[in-house]
N, C-alpha and C positions, 0 to 999 in steps of 0.2 A: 505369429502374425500380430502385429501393434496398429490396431483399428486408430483414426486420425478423423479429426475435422477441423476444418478452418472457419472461424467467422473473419471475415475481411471486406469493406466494400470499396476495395479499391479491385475492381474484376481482371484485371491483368496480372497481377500479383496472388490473389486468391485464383486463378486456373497454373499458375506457373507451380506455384507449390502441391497443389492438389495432383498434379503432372507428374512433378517430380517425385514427390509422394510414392504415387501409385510404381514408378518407374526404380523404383529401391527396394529390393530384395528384404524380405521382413515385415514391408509396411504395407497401409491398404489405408489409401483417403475415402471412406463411406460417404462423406459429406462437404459442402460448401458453401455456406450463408452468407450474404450478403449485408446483413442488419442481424443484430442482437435480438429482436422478434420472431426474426426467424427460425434462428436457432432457438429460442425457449420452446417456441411451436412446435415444431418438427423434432428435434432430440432426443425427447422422450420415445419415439418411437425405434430406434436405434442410435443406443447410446454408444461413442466410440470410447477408446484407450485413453488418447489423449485429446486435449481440444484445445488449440494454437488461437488464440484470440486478440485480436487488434484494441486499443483502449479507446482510439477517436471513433465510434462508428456514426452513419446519419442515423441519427434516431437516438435511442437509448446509446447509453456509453457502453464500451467493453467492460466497465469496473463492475456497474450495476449488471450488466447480464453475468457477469463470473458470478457474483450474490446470490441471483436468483438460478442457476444450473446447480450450484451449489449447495442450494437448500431443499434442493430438486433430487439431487443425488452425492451427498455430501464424498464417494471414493472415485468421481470423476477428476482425472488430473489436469489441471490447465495450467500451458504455459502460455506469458502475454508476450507477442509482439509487434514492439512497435518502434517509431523510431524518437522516440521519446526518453527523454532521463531524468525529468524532471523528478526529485526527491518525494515532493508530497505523491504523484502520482505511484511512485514506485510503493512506498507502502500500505496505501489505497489498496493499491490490487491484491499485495499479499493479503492484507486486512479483511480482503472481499474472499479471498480463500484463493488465490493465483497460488501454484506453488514455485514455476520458476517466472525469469523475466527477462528476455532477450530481444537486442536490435535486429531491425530488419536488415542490417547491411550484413549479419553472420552471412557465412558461406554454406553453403549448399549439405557439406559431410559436416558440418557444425549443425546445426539446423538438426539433420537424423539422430547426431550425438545427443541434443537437448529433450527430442524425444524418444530414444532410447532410457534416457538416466532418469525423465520423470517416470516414465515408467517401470522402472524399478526400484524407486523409491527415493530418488535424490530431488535436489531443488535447482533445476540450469542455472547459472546466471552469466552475464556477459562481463567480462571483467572490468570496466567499467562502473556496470552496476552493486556489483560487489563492491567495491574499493567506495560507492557511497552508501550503501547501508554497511559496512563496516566502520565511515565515517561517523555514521549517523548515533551506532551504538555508544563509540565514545564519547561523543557529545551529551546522549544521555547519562552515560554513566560520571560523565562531570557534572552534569548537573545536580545529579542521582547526590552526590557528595555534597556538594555545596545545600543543598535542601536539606540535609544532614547536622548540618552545624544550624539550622535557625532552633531558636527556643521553642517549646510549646506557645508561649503567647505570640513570640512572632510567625509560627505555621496557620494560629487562628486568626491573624489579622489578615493575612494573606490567605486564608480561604475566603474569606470577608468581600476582599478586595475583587478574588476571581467572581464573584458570585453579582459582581456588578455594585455592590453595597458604594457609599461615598463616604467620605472619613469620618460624617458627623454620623451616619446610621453604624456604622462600624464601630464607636465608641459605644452606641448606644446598646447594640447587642452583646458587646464585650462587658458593659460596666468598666468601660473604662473614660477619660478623660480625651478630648480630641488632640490635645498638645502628649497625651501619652501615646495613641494613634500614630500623631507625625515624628512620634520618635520611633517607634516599634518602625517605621515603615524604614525609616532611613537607616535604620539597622540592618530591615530585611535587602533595600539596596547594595552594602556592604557587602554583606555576605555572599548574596550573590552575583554580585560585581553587573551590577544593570544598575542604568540611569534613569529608569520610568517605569510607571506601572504596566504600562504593555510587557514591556517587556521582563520585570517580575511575573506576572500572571501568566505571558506564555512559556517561561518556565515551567512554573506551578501545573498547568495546562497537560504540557509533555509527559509530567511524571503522574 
């Protein structure tokens, strides 16, 4: 039997699944929160298998309640659902300790599937969300490369830069020249094929 809770505060949704739940041979919904409080609250005193968590909640986020159940009981598995794909949000949650991540529009034996598999040690995900963090990884591993090819002096100009420094304080800690600064930098543009410091540094950032 694969003990279940739902944090949801959308209450039509969070009784439909707790329902359904209950009504599927294997599973047993123990619980159903309303707010991310609640469930910190109450939890501890009957921890389920899995815990199916919404990311928009009122009050605290689903991300930060995943954090804090988490560090509460670091082999509780959560899967987020929601109807969301947003990229940043999706590795937020992993990051918070989510281990899979599925839309609310899955179907009903989709749904048992995802808590079936976290339960036994896989990671759900909706193929959707796959296909962007598998995006996501190449994207880092291009950048991964291209950060590759800068020199020593041009990785320390551009830590410089992340760290908010301005090209004259950047020389100044380098011991280097400010016209050597705006060369180092337009090299580090090169290389890594960006047109500004933003967007140099949120490379830099990523890795």
């Amino acid at each position: 039997m694969i003990t279940v809770s739902v944090v949801d505060d959308e209450t039509n949704l969070r009784q439909s699944i707790a329902l359904f739940v209950n009504g599927s041979p294997g599973f047993r919904c123990v619980s159903a929160f309303a707010s991310g409080e609640a469930a910190l609250a109450q939890l501890p005193a009957q921890w389920p298998d899995v815990i199916l968590m919404d990311i928009h909640l009122t009050g605290m986020s689903g991300i930060e309640c995943v954090r804090r159940l988490k560090a509460m009981r670091p082999e509780v598995q959560i899967v987020m659902l929601t109807v969301y794909e947003d990229a940043g949000q999706i590795f937020a949650a992993l990051e918070a300790g989510a281990t899979g991540y599925m839309l609310k529009r899955l179907t009903p034996a989709r749904l048992l599937r995802a808590i079936q598999e976290v339960h036994d040690g896989g990671s759900p995900m909706s193929h959707s969300i796959a296909r962007k963090v598998l995006a996501s990884f190449r994207q880092t591993g291009r950048a991964a490369a291209e950060m590759d090819r800068l020199s020593p002096r041009e990785e320390m100009v551009l830590a410089c830069l992340a760290k908010g420094l301005t090209y004259e304080k950047t020389g100044d800690q380098l011991n280097i020249s400010l016209d050597s600064v705006r060369t180092y930098v337009r090299r580090i543009y090169e290389k890594l094929h960006v047109h500004s410091r933003t967007e140099a540094v949120a490379k830099y950032s990523r890795l």
